[in-house]
C-alpha positions in Angstrom: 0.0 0.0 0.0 1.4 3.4 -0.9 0.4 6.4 1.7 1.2 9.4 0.5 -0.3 11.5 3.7 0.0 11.1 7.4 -1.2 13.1 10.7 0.9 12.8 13.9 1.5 14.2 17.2 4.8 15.3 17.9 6.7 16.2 21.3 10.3 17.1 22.6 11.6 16.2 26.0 10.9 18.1 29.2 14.7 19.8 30.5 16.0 18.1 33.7 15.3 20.2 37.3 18.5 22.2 38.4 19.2 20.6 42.2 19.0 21.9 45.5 21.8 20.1 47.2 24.6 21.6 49.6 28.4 20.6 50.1 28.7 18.0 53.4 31.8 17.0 53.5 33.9 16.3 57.0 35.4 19.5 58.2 33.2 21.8 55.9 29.9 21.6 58.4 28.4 24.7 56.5 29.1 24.1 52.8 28.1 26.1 50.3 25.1 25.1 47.0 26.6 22.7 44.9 23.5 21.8 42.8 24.1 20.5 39.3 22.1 21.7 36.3 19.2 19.9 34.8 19.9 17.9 31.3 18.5 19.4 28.2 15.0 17.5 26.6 16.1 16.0 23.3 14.9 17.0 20.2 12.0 15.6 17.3 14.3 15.3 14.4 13.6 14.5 10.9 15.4 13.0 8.6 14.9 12.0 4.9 16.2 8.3 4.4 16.4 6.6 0.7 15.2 3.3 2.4 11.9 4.4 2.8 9.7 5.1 0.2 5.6 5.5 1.9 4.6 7.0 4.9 2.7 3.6 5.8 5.3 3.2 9.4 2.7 6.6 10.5 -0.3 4.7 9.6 -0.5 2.5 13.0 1.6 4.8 15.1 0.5 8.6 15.7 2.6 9.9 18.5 6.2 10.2 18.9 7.9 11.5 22.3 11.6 12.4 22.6 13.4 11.5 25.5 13.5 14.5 28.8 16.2 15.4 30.1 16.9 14.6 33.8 17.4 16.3 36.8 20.7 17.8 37.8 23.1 16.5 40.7 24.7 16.9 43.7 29.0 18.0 43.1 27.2 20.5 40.4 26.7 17.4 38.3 24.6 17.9 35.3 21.5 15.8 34.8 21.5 13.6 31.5 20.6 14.8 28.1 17.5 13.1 26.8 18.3 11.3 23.8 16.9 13.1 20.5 14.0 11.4 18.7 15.2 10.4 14.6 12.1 9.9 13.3 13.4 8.8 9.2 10.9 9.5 6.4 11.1 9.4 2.4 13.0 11.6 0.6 10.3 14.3 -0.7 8.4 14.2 2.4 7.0 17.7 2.9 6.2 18.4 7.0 3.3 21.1 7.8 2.7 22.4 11.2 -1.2 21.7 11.2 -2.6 24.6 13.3 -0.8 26.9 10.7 -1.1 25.3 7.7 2.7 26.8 7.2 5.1 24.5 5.9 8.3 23.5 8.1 10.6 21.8 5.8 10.4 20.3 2.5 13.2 17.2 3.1 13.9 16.8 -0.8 17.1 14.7 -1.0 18.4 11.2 1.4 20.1 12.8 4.3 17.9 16.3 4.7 17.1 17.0 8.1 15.7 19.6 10.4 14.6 19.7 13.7 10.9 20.0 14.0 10.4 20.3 17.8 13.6 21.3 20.1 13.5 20.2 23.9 13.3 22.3 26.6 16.5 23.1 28.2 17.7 22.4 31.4 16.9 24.2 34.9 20.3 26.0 36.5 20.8 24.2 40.2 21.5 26.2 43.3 24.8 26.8 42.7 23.8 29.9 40.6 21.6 31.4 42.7 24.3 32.1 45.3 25.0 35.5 46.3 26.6 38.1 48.9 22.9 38.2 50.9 21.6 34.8 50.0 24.2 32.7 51.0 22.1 29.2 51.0 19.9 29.6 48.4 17.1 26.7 48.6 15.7 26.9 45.4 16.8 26.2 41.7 15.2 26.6 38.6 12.5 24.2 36.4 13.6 22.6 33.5 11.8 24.1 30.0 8.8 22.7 29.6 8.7 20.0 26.1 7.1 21.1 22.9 4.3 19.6 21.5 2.7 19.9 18.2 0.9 18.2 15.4 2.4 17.6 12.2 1.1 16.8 8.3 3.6 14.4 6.5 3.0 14.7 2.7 5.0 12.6 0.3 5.6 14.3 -2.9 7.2 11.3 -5.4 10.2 12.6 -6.7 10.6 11.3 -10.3 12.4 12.4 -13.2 9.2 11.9 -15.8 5.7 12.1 -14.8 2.9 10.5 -16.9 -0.1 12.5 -17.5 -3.4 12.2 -19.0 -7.2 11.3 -18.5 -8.1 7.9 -17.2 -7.8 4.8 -19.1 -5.3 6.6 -21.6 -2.4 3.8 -21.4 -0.6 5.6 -19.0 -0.1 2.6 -16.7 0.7 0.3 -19.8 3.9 2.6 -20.7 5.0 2.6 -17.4 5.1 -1.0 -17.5 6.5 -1.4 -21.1 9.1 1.1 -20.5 10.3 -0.2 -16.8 10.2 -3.4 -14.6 7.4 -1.9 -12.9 4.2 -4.0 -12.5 1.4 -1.5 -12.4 -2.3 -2.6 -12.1 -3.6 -3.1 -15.8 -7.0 -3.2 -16.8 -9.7 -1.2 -19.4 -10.9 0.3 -17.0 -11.1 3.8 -15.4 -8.7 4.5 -12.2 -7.0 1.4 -12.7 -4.2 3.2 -10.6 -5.0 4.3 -7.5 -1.6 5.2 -6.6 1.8 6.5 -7.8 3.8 4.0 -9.3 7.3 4.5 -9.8 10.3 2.7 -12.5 13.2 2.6 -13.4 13.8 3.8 -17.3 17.5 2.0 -18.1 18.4 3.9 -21.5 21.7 1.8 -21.4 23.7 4.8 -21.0 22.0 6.6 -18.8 18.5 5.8 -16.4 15.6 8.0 -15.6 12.4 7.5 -12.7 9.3 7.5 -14.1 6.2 8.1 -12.1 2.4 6.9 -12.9 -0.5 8.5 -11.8 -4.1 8.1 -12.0 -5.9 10.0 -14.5 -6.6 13.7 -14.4 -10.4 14.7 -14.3 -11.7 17.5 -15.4 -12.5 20.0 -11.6 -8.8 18.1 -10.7 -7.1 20.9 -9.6 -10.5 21.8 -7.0 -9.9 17.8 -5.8 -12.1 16.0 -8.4 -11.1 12.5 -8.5 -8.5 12.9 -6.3 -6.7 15.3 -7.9 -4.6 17.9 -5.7 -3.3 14.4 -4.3 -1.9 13.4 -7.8 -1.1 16.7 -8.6 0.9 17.7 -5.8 3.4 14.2 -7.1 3.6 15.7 -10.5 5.3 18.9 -9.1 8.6 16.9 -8.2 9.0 16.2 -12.1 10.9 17.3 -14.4 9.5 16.3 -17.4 5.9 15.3 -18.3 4.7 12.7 -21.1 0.8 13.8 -21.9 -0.8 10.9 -22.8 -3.6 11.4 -25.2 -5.0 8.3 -26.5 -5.8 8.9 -30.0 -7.8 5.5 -30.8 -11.0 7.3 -30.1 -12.1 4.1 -29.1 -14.6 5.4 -26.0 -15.8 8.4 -28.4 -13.3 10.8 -26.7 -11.9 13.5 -29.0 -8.4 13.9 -28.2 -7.8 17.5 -29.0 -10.1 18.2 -26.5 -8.9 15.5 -23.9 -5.6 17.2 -24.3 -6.9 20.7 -23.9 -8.8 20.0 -20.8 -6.0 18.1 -19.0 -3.4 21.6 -20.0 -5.9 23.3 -18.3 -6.1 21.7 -15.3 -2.9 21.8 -14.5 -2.8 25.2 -15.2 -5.3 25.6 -13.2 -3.4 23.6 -10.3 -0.1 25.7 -10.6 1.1 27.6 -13.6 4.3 26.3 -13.2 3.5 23.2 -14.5 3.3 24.3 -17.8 6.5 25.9 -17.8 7.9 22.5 -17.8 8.9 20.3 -20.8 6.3 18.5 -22.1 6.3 15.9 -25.3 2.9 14.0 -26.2 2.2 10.1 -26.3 -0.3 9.8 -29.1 -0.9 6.4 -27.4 -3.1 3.3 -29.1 -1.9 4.3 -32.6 -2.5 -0.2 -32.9 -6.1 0.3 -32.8 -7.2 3.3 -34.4 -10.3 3.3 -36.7 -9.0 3.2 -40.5 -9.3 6.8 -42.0 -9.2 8.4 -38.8 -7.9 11.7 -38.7 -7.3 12.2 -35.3 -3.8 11.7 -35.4 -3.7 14.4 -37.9 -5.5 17.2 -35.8 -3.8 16.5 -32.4 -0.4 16.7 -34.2 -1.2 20.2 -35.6 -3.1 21.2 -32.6 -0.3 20.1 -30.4 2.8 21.5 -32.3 1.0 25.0 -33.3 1.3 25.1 -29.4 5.2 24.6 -29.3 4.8 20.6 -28.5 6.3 17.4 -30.1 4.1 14.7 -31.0 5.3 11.1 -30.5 3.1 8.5 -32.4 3.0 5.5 -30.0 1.6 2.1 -29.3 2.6 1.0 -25.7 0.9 -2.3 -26.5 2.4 -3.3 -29.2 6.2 -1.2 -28.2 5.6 0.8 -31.4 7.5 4.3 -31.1 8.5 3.7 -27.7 12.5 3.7 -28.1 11.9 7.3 -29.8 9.8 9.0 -27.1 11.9 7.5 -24.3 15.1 8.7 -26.0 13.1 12.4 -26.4 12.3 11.7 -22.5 16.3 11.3 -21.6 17.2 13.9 -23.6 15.1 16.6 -21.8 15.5 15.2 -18.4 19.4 15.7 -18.7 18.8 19.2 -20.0 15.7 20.4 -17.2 17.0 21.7 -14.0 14.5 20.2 -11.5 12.5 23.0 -10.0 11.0 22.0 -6.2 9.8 25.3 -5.0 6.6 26.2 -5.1 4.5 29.4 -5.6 2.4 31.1 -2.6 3.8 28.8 0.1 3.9 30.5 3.5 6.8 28.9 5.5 7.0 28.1 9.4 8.8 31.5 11.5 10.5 29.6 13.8 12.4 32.7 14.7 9.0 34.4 15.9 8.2 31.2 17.7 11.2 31.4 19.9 11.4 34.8 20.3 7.8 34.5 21.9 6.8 38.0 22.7 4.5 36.4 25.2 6.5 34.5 27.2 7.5 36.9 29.8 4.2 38.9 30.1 2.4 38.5 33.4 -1.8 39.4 32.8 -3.1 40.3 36.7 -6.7 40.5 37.4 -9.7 40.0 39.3 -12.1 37.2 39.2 -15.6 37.7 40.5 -16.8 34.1 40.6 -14.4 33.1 43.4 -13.2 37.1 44.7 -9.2 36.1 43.7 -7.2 38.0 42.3 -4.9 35.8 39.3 -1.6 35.9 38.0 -0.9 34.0 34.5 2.4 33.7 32.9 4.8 31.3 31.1 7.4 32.4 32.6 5.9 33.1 35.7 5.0 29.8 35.6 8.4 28.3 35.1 9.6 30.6 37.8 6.7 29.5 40.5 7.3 25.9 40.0 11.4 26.5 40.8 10.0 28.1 44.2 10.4 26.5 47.8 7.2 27.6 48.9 8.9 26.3 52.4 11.8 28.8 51.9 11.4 32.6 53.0 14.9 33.0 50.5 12.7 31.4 47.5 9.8 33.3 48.3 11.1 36.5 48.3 12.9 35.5 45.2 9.4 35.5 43.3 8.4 38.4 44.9 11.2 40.7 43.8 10.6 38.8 40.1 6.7 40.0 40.4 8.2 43.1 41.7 10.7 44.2 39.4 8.2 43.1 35.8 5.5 46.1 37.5 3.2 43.3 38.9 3.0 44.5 42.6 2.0 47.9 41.0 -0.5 46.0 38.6 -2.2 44.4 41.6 -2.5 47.4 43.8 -4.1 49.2 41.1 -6.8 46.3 40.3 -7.5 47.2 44.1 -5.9 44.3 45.7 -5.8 44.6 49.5 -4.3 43.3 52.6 -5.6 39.5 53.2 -7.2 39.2 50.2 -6.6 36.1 48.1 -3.9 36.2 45.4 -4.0 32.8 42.9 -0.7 31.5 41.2 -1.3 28.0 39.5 -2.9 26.0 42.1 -2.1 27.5 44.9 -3.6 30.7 46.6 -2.1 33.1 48.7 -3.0 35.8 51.1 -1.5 39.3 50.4 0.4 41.4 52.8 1.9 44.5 51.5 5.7 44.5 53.3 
């Protein structure tokens, strides 16, 4: 089974604790903080690998978790860093953050990688928190928190030559005469369902050539599954239209040829731009006297095309067309990027202009006043709520970002109730 699309939840590891320990060693009763920092989270990391060709491994398995970092030590030992997650895809795997829509990275070639969701790093121990006044500090600080996100896996085949045309054209009956590939064959419409891929050995040189189903007309809006198919034919660098010519199922092939141009227009202009030569395909069983042969070969060349009289069935014309293929495929500078793409800021999502606001404010329902913050939180969770040196750490923090000032201007009094996570407090204004 070939799956070309794939929906999974992603998520770094959390950064190790920084440690509250002290020096007790004989004859130093009254050491000083010694606490090790926390170990960095490890890291989501893609990487495009030549073994794989579908995303069928994310079919059955929808979540991936790096490894977190652990806690920091004693002798200002650092905690471990969590092992980084290698999660391997095709090469052409395109990865979309989902609640953007923004693409992230376009892994085109075996060995791309990126790293799609970094681990959060580790908490500093104690030992940093000494000073000339706090002398013992009891606190240290939180590791980063992970980061989790969902991700959209897309796998664009990369081929050399992409087959195009309407259904039941002979696409799938080139493919096979021209490679060792053993597409699904039958007269019938959407024989193939999905891309197949072969290998085109010229002798002196070798080309991949990629099958698709056929192009409907509304393709380019999804008819018939066509953004899917469409989307695969942007890797190529050269498209065969094939335009079958027998008129055995009443079709007129200037048109059929018209239509299909115009939906890939339609899809991306760009895909017009590239070289195109035309399969007049079942040549073996046209009607006697037809002219159609005739008409697309004007039609197509008045437009700036070559027209390749073909019979897959038989083998007819196909050393000339494939030699026409080579040629142009040598010559065509593969072009992978794409029009009107908005690309992941992973710049703006570290700088995170939000992280170190603090919103203050009153909540009738239960008469508390609230403080929410990311860093806040990170900074509340590295308190010793038992410790009047870590307290007055978080105070001075509240203090020195306005938030004292915020509080008493919301109307916050002596003894009433001030709310941080889960915990509530009463204020006293020292």
């Amino acid at each position: 089974m070939f799956v070309d699309r794939a929906k999974i939840i992603i998520k770094s590891g959390r950064g190790g604790n920084g440690a509250v320990t002290f020096r007790r060693e004989l004859f130093v009763p009254e050491g000083g903080p010694d606490g090790g920092d926390g170990g960095k989270g490890g890291d989501v990391v893609f990487v495009a690998d030549h073994n794989m060709h579908t995303l069928m491994d994310f079919k059955y398995k929808h979540r991936y978790e790096a490894q977190n970092g652990t806690d920091g030590m004693k002798k200002k030992r650092y905690g471990k860093k969590g092992e980084d997650l290698v999660i391997k895809v095709p090469p052409g795997t395109v990865i979309i953050d989902h609640n953007s829509g923004f693409v992230m990275k376009d892994l085109v070639n075996p060995g791309d990688s990126f790293v799609a969701a970094k681990g959060g790093k580790g908490g500093k121990g104690n030992v940093h928190f000494k000073n000339s006044v706090r002398q013992a500090p009891n606190f240290a600080e939180a590791g980063g928190e992970a980061k989790e996100r969902v991700v959209i896996l897309e796998l664009k085949t990369i081929a050399d030559v992409g087959l195009v045309g309407f259904p039941n054209v002979g696409k799938s009956t080139i493919l096979s005469a021209a490679t060792s590939a053993a597409p699904k064959i039958a007269n019938y419409h959407f024989t193939t369902i999905d891309p197949n891929l072969g290998v085109v050995d010229m002798g002196y040189t070798s080309f991949i050539m990629a099958d698709t189903a056929g192009i409907l007309e509304g393709a380019h809006r999804g008819v018939g599954r066509g953004i899917r198919f469409l989307k695969h034919i942007e890797r190529t660098s050269v498209l065969i239209h094939v335009v079958d010519v027998s008129g055995s199922e009443g079709r007129d092939p200037v048109d059929d040829f018209d239509k299909v141009n115009s939906e890939l227009e339609k899809y991306s202009p760009k895909l017009l731009k590239k070289p195109q030569i035309i399969a007049a395909n079942k040549i073996d069983i046209m009607t006697p006297g037809s002219d159609n042969l005739k008409k697309l070969t004007e039609h197509a060349e008045n437009k700036g095309y070559k027209v390749f009289p073909i019979s897959a069935y038989t083998n007819q014309g196909m050393k000339e067309i494939l030699e026409e293929a080579s040629k142009l495929v040598q010559e065509a500078e593969k072009d992978i990027q794409y029009d009107d793409i908005e690309y992941f800021d992973f710049e703006k999502e570290e700088s995170d202009a939000e992280y170190k606001k603090i919103n203050a404010y009153f909540e009738e329902k239960t008469g508390a006043y609230v403080l929410e913050g990311k860093q806040l939180t990170k900074i509340f969770n590295s308190t010793n709520l038992n410790d009047i040196g870590s307290l007055r750490y978080l105070y001075k923090y509240l203090e020195k970002n306005g938030v004292i000032d915020e509080l008493k201007r919301l109307g916050i009094r002596d003894g009433d109730t001030l709310c941080i996570e889960d915990f509530e407090f009463e204020y006293f204004d020292d």
